[in-house]
N, CA, C and O atoms as a Tripos MOL2 file, in Angstrom:
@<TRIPOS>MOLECULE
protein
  288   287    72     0     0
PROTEIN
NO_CHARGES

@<TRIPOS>ATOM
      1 N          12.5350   18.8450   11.7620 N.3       1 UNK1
      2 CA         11.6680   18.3050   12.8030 C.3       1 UNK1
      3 C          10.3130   18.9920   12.7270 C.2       1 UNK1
      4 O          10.3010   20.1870   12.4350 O.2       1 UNK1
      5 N           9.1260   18.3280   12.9700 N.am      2 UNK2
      6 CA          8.0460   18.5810   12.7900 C.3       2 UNK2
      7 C           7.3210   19.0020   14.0900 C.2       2 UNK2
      8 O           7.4850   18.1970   15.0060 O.2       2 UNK2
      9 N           6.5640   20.0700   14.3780 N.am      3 UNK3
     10 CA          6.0060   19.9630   15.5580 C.3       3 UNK3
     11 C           4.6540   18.8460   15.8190 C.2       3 UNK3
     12 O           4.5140   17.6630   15.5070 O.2       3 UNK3
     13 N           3.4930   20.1140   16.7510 N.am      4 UNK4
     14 CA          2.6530   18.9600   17.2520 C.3       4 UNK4
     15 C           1.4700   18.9040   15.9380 C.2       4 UNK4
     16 O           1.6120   19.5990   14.9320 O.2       4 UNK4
     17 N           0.5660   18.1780   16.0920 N.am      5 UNK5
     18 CA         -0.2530   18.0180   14.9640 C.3       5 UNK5
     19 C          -1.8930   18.2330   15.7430 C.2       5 UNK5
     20 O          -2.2280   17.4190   16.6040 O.2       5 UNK5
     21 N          -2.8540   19.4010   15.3480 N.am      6 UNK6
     22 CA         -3.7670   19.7160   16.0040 C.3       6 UNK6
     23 C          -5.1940   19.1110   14.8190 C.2       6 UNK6
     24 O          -5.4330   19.3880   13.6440 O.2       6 UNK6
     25 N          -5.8300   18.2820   15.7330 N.am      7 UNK7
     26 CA         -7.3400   17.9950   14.8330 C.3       7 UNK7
     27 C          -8.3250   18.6990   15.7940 C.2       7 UNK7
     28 O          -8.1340   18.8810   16.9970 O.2       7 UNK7
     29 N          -9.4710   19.0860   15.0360 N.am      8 UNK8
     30 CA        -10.5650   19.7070   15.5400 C.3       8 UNK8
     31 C         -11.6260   18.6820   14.6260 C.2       8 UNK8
     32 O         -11.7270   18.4210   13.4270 O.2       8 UNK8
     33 N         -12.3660   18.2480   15.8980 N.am      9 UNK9
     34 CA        -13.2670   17.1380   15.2360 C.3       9 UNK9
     35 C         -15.0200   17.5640   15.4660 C.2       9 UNK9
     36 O         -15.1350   18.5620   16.1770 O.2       9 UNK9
     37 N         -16.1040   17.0850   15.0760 N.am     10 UNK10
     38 CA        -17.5370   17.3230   14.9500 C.3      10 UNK10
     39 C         -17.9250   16.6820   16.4220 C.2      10 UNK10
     40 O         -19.0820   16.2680   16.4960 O.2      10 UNK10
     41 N         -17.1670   16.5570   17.5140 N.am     11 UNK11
     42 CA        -17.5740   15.4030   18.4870 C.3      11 UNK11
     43 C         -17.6470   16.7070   19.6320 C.2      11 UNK11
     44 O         -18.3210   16.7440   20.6610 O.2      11 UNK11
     45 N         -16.8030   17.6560   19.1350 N.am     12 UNK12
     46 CA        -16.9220   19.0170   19.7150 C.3      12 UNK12
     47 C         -15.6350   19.1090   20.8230 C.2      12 UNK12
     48 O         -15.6570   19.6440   21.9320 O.2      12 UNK12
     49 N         -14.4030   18.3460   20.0970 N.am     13 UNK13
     50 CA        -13.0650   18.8710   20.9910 C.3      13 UNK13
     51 C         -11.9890   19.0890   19.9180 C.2      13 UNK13
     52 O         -12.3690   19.0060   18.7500 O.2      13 UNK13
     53 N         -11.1560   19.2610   20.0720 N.am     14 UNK14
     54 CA         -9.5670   19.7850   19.8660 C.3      14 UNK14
     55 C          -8.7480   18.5960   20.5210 C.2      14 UNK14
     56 O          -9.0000   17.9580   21.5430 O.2      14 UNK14
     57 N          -7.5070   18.4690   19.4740 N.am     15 UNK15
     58 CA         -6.7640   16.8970   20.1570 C.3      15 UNK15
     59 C          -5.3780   17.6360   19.5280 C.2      15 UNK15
     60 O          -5.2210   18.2120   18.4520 O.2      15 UNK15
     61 N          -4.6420   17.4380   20.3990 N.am     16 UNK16
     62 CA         -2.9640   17.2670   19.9470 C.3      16 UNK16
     63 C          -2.5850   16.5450   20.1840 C.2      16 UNK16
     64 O          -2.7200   16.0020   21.2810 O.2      16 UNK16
     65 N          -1.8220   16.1150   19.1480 N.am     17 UNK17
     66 CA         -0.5820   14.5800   19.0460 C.3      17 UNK17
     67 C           0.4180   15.1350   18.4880 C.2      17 UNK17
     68 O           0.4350   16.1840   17.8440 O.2      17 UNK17
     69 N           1.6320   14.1200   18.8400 N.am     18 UNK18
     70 CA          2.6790   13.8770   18.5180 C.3      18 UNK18
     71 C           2.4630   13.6700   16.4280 C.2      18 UNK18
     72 O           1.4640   13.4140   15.7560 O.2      18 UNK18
     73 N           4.0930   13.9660   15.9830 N.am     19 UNK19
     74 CA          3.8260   13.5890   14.8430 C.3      19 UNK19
     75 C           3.6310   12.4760   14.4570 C.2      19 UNK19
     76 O           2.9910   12.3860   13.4090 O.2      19 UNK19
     77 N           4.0580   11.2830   15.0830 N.am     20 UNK20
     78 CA          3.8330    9.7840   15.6630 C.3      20 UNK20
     79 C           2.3140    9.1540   15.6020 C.2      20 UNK20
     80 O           1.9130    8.1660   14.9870 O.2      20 UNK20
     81 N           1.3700   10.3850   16.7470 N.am     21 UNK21
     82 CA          0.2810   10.1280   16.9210 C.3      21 UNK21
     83 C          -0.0060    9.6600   18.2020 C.2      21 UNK21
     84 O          -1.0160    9.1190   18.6510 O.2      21 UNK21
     85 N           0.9630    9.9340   18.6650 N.am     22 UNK22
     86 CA          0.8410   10.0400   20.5350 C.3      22 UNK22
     87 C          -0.0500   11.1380   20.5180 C.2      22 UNK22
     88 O           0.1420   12.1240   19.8070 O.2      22 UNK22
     89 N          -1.5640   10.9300   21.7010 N.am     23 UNK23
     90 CA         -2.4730   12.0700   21.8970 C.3      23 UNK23
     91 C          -1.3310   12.6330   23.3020 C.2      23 UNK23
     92 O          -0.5910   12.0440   24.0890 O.2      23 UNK23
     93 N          -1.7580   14.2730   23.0160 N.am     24 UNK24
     94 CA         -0.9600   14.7610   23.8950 C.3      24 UNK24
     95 C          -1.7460   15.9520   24.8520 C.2      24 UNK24
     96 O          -1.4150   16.6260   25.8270 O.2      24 UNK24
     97 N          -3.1200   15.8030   23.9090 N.am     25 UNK25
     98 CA         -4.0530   16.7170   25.2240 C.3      25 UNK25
     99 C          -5.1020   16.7530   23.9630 C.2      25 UNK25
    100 O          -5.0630   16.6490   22.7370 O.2      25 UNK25
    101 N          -6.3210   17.0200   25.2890 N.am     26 UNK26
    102 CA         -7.7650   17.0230   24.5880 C.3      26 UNK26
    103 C          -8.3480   18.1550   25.0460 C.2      26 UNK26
    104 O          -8.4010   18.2620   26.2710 O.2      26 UNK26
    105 N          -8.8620   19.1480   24.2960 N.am     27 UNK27
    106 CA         -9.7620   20.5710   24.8860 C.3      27 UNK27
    107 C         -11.3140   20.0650   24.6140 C.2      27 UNK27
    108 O         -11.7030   19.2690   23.7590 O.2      27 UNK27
    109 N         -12.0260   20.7360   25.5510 N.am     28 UNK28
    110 CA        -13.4260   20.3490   24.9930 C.3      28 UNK28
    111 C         -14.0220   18.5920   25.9940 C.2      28 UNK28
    112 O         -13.4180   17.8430   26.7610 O.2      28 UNK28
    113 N         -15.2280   18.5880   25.5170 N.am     29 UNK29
    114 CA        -15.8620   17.3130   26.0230 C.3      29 UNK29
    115 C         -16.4600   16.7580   25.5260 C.2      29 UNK29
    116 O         -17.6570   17.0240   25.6350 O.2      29 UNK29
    117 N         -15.9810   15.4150   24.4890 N.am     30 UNK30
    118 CA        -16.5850   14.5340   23.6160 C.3      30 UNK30
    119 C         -18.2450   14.2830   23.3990 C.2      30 UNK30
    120 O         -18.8400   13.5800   24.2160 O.2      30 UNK30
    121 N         -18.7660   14.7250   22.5710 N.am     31 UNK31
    122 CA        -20.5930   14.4930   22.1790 C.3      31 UNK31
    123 C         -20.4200   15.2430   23.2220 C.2      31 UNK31
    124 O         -20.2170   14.4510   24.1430 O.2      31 UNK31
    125 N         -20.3720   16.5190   23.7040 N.am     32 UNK32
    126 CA        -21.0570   17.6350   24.4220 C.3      32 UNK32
    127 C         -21.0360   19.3870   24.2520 C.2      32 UNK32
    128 O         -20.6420   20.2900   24.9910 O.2      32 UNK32
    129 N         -21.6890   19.3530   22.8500 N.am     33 UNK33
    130 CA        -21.3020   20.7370   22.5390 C.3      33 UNK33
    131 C         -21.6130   21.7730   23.9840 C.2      33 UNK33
    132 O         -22.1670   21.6700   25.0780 O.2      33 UNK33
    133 N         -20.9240   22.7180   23.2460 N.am     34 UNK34
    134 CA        -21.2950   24.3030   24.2960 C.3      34 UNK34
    135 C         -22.7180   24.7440   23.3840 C.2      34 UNK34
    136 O         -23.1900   24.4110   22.2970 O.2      34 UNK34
    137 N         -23.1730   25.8640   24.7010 N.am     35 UNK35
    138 CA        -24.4010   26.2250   24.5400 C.3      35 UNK35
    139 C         -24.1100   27.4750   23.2580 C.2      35 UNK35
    140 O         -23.4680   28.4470   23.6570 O.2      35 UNK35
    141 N         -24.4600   27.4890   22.0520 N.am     36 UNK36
    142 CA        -24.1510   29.0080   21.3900 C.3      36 UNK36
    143 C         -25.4320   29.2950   20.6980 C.2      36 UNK36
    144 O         -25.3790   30.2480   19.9200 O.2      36 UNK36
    145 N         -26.8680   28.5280   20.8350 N.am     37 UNK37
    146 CA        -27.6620   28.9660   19.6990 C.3      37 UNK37
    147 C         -27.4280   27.9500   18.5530 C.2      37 UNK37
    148 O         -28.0900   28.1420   17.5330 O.2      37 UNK37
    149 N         -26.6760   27.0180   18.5760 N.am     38 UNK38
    150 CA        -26.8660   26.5320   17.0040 C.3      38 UNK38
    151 C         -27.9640   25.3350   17.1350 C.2      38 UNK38
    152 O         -28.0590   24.5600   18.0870 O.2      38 UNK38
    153 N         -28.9500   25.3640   15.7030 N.am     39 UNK39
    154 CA        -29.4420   24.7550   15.4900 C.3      39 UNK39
    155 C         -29.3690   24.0390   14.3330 C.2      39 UNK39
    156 O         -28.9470   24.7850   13.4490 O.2      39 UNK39
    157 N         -29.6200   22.7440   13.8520 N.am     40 UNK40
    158 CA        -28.5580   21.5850   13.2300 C.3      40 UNK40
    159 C         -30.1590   22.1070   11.8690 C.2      40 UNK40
    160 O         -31.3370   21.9170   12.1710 O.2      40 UNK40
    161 N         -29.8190   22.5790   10.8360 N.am     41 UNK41
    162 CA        -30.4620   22.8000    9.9800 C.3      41 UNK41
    163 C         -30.2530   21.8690    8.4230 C.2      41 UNK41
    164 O         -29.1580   21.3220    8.2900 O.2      41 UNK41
    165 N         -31.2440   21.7080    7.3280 N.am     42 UNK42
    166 CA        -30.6480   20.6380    6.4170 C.3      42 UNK42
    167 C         -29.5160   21.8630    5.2210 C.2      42 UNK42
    168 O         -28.9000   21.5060    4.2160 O.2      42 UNK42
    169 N         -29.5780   23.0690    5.7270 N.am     43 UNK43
    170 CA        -28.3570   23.7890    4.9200 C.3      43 UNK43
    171 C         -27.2610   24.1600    5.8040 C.2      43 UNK43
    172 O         -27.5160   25.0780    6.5840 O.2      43 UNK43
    173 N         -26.1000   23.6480    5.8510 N.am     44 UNK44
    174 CA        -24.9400   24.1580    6.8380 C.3      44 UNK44
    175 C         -25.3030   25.7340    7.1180 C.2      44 UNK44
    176 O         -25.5910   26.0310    8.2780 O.2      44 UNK44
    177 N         -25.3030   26.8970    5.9800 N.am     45 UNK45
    178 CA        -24.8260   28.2790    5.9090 C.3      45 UNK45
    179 C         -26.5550   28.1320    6.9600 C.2      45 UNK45
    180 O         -26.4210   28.2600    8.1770 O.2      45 UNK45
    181 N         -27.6420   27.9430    6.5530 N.am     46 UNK46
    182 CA        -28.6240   27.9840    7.6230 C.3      46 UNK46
    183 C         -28.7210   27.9720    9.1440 C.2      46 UNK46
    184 O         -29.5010   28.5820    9.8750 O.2      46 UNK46
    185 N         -27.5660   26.9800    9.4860 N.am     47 UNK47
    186 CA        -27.4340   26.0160   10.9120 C.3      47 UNK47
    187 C         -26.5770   27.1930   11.1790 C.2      47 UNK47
    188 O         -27.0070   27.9680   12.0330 O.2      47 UNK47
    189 N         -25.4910   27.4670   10.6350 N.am     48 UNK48
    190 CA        -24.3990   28.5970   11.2680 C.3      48 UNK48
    191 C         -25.6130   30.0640   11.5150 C.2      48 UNK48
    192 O         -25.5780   30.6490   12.5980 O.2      48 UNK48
    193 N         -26.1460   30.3080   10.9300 N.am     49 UNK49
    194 CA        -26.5260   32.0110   10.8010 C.3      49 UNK49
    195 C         -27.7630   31.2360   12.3770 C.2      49 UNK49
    196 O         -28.3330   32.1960   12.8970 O.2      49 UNK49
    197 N         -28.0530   30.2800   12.8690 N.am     50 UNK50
    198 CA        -28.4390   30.0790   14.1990 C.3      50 UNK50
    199 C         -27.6160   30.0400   15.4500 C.2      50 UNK50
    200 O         -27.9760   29.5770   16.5320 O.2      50 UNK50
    201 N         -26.3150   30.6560   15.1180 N.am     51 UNK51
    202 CA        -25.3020   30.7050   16.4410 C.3      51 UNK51
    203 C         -25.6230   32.2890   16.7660 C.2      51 UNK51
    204 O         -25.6970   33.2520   16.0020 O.2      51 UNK51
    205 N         -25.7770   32.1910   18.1210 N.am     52 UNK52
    206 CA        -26.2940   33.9600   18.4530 C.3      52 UNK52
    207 C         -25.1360   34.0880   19.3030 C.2      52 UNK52
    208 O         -24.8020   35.2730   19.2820 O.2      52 UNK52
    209 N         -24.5010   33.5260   19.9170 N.am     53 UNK53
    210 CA        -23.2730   33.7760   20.8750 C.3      53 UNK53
    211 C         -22.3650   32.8410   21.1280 C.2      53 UNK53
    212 O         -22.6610   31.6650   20.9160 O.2      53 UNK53
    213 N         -21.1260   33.1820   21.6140 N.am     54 UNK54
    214 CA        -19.8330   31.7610   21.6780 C.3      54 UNK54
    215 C         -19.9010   31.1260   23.0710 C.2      54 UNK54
    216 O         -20.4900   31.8620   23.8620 O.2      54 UNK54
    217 N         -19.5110   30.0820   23.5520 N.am     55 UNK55
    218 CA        -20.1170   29.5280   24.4900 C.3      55 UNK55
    219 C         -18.7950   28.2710   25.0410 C.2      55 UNK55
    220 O         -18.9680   27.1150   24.6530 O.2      55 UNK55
    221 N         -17.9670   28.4730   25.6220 N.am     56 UNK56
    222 CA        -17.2080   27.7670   26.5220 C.3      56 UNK56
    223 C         -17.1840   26.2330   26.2250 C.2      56 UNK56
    224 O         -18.3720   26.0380   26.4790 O.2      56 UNK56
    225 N         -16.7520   25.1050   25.9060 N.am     57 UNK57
    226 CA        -15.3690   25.7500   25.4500 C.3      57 UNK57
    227 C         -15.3750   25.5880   23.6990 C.2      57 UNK57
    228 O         -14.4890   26.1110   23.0230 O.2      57 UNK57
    229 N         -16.7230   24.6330   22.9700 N.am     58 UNK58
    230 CA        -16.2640   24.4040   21.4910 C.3      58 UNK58
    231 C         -18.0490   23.8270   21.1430 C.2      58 UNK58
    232 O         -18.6960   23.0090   21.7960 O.2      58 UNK58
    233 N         -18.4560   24.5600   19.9580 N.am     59 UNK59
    234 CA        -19.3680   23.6960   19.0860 C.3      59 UNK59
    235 C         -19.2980   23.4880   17.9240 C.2      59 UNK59
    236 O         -19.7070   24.2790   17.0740 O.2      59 UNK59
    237 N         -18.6910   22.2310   17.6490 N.am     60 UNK60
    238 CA        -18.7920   22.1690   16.3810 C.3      60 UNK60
    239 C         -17.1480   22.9550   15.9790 C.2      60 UNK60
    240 O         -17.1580   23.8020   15.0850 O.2      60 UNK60
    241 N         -16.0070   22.6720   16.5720 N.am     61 UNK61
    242 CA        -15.0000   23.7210   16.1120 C.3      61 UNK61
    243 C         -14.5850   23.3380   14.7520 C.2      61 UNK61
    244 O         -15.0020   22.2330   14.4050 O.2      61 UNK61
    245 N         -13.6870   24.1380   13.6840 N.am     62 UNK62
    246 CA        -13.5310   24.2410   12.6840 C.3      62 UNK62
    247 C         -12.0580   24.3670   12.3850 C.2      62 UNK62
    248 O         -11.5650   23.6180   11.5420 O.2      62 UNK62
    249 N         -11.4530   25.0990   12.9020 N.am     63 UNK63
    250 CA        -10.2500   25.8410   12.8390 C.3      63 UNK63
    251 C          -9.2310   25.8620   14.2840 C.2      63 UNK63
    252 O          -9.7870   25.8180   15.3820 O.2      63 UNK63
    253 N          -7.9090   25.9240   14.2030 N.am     64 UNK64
    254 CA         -7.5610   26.4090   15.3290 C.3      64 UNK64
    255 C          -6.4580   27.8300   14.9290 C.2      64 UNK64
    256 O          -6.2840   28.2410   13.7820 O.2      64 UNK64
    257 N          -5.8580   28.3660   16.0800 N.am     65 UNK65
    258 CA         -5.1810   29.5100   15.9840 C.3      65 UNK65
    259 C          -3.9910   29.2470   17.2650 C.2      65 UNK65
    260 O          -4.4450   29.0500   18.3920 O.2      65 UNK65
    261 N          -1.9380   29.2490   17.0010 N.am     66 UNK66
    262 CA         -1.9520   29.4520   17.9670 C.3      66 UNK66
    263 C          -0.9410   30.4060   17.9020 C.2      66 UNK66
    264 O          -0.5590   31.0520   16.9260 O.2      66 UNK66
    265 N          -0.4180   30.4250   19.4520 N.am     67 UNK67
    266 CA          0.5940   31.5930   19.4800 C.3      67 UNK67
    267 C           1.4180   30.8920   20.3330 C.2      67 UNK67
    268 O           1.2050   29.8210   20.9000 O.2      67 UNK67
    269 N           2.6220   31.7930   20.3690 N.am     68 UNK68
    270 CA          3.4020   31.4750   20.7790 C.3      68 UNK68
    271 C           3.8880   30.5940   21.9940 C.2      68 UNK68
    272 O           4.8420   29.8270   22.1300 O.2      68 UNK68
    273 N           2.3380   31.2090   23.2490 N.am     69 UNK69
    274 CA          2.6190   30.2490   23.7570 C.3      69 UNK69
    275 C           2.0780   28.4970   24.3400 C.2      69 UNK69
    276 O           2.1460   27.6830   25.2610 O.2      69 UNK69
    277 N           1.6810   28.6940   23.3450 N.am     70 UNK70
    278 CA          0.5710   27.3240   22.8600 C.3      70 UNK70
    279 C           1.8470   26.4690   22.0070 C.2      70 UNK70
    280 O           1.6400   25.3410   21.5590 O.2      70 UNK70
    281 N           2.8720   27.0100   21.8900 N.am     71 UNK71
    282 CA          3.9980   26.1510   20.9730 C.3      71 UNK71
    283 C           4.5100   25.2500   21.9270 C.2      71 UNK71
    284 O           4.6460   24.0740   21.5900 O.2      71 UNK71
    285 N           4.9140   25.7290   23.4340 N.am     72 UNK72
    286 CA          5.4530   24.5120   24.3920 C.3      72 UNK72
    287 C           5.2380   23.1230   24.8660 C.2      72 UNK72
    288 O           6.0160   22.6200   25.6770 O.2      72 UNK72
@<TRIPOS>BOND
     1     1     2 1
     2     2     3 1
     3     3     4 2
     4     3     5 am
     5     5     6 1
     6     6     7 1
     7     7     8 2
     8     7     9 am
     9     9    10 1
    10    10    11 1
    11    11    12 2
    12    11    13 am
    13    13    14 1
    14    14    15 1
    15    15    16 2
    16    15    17 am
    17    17    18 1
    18    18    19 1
    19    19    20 2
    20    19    21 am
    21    21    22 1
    22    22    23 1
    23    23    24 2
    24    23    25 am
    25    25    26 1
    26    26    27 1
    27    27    28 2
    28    27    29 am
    29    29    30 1
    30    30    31 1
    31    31    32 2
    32    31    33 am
    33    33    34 1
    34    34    35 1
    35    35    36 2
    36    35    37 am
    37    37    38 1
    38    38    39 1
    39    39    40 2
    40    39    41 am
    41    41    42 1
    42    42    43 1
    43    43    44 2
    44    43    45 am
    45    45    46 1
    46    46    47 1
    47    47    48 2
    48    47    49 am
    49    49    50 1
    50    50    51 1
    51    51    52 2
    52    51    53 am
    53    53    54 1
    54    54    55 1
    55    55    56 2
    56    55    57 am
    57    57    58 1
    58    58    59 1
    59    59    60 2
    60    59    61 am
    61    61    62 1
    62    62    63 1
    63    63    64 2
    64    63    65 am
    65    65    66 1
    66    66    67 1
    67    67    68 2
    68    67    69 am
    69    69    70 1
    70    70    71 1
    71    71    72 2
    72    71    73 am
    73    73    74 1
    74    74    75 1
    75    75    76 2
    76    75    77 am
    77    77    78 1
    78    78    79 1
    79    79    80 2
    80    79    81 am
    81    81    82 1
    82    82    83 1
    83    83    84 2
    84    83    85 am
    85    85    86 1
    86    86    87 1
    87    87    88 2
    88    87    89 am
    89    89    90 1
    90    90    91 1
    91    91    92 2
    92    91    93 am
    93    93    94 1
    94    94    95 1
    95    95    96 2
    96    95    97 am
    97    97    98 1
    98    98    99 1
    99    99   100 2
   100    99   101 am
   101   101   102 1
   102   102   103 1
   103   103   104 2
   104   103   105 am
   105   105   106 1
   106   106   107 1
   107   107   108 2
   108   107   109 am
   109   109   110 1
   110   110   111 1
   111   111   112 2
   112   111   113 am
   113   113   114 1
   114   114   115 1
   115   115   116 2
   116   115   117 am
   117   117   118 1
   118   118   119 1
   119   119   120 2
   120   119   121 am
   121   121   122 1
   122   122   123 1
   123   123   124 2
   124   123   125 am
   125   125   126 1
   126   126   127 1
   127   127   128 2
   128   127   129 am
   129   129   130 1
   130   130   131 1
   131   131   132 2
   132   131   133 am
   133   133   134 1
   134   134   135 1
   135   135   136 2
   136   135   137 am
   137   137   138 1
   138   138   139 1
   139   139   140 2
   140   139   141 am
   141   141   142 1
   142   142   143 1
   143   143   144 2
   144   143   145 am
   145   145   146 1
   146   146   147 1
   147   147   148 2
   148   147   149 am
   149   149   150 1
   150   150   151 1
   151   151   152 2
   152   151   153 am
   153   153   154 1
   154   154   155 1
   155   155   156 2
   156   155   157 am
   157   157   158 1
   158   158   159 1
   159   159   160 2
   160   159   161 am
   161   161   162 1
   162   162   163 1
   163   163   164 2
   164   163   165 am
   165   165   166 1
   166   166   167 1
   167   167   168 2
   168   167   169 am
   169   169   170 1
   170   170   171 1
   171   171   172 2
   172   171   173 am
   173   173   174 1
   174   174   175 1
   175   175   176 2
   176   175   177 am
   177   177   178 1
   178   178   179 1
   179   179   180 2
   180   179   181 am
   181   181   182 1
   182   182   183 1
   183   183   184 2
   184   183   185 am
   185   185   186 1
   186   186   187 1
   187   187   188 2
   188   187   189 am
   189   189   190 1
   190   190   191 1
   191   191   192 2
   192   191   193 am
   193   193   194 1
   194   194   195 1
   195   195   196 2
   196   195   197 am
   197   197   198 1
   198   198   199 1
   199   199   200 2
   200   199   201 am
   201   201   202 1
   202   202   203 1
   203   203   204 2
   204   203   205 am
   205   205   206 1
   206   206   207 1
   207   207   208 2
   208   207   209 am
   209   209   210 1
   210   210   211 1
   211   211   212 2
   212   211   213 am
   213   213   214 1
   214   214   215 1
   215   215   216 2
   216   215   217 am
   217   217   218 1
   218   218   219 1
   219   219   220 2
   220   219   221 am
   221   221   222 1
   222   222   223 1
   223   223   224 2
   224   223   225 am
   225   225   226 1
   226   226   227 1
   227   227   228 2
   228   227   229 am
   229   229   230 1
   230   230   231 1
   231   231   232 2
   232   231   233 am
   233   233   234 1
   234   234   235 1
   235   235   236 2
   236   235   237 am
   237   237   238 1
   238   238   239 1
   239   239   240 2
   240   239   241 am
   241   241   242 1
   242   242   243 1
   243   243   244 2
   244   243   245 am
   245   245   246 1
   246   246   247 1
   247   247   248 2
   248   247   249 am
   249   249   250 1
   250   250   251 1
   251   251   252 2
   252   251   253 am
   253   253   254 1
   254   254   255 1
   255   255   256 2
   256   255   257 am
   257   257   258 1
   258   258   259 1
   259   259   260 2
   260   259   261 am
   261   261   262 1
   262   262   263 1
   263   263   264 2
   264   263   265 am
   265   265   266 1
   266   266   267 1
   267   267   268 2
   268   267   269 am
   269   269   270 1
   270   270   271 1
   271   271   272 2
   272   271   273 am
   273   273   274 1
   274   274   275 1
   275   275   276 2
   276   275   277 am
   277   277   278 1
   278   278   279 1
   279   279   280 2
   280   279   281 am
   281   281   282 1
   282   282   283 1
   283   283   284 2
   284   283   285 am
   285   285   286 1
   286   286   287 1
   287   287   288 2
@<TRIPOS>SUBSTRUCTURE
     1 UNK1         2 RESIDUE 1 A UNK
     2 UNK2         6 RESIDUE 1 A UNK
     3 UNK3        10 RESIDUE 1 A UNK
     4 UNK4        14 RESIDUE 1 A UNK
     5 UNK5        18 RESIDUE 1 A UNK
     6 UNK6        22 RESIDUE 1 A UNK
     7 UNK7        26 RESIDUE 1 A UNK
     8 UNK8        30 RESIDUE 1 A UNK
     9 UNK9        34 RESIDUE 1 A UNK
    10 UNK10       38 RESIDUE 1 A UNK
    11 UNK11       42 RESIDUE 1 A UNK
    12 UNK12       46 RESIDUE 1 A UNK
    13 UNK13       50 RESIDUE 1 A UNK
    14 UNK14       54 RESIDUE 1 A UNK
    15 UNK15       58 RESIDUE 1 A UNK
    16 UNK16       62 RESIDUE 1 A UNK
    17 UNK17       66 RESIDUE 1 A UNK
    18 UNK18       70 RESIDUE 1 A UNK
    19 UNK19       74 RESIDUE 1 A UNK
    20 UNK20       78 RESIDUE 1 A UNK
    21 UNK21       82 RESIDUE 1 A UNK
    22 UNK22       86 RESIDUE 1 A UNK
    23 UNK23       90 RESIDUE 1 A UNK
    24 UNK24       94 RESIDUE 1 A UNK
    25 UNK25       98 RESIDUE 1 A UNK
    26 UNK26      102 RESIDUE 1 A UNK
    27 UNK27      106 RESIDUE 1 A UNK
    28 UNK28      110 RESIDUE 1 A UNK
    29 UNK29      114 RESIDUE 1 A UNK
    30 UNK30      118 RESIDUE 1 A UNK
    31 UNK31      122 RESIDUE 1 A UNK
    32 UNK32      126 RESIDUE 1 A UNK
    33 UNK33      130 RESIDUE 1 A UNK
    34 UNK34      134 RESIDUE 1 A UNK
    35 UNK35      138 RESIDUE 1 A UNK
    36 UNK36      142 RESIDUE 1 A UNK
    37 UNK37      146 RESIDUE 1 A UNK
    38 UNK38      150 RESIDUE 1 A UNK
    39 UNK39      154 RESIDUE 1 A UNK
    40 UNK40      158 RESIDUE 1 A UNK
    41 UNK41      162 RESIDUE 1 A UNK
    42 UNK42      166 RESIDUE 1 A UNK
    43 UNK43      170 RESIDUE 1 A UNK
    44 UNK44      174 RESIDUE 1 A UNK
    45 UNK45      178 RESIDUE 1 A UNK
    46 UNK46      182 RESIDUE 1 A UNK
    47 UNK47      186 RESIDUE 1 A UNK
    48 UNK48      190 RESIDUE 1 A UNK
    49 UNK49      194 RESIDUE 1 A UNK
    50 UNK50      198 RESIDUE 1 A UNK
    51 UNK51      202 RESIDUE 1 A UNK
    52 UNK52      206 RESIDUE 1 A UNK
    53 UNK53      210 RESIDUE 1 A UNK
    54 UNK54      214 RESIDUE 1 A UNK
    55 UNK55      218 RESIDUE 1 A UNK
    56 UNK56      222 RESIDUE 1 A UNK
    57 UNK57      226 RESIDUE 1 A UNK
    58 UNK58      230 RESIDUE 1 A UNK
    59 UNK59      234 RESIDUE 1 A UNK
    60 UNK60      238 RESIDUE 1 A UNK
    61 UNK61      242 RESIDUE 1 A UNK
    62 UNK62      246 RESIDUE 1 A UNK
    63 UNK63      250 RESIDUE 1 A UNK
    64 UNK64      254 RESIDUE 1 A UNK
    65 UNK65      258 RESIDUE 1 A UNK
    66 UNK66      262 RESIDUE 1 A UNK
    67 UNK67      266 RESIDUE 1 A UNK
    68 UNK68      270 RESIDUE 1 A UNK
    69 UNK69      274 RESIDUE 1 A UNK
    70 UNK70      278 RESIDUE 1 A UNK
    71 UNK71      282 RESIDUE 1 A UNK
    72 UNK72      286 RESIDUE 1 A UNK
């Protein structure tokens, strides 16, 4: 059995679904990044080295991380 399946998208949220593809929760707020300093540059490594601080709840996320109790 497979668990849940996590996307992190450029729209600036986090989505879990089912393995199916039932959405099962959304973090974040669609086209509304957080405030961190980034500025949208024509070199990615450019645009990143313009984030000066992290900023509630996602810009631009990339990755996720969970633990244990993020499994329920």
């Amino acid at each position: 059995m497979f668990g849940s399946v996590y996307c992190m998208d450029d729209d600036h949220t986090v989505t879990k679904f089912t393995p199916e593809g039932k959405l099962l929760m959304v973090l974040g707020n669609k086209d509304q990044p957080s405030d961190t300093g980034y500025v949208r540059q024509s070199d990615l490594y450019a645009s990143l080295a313009t984030i000066t601080h992290g900023g509630p709840p996602f810009n631009r996320p990339t990755g996720v991380a969970l633990s244990s109790l993020a499994m329920s």
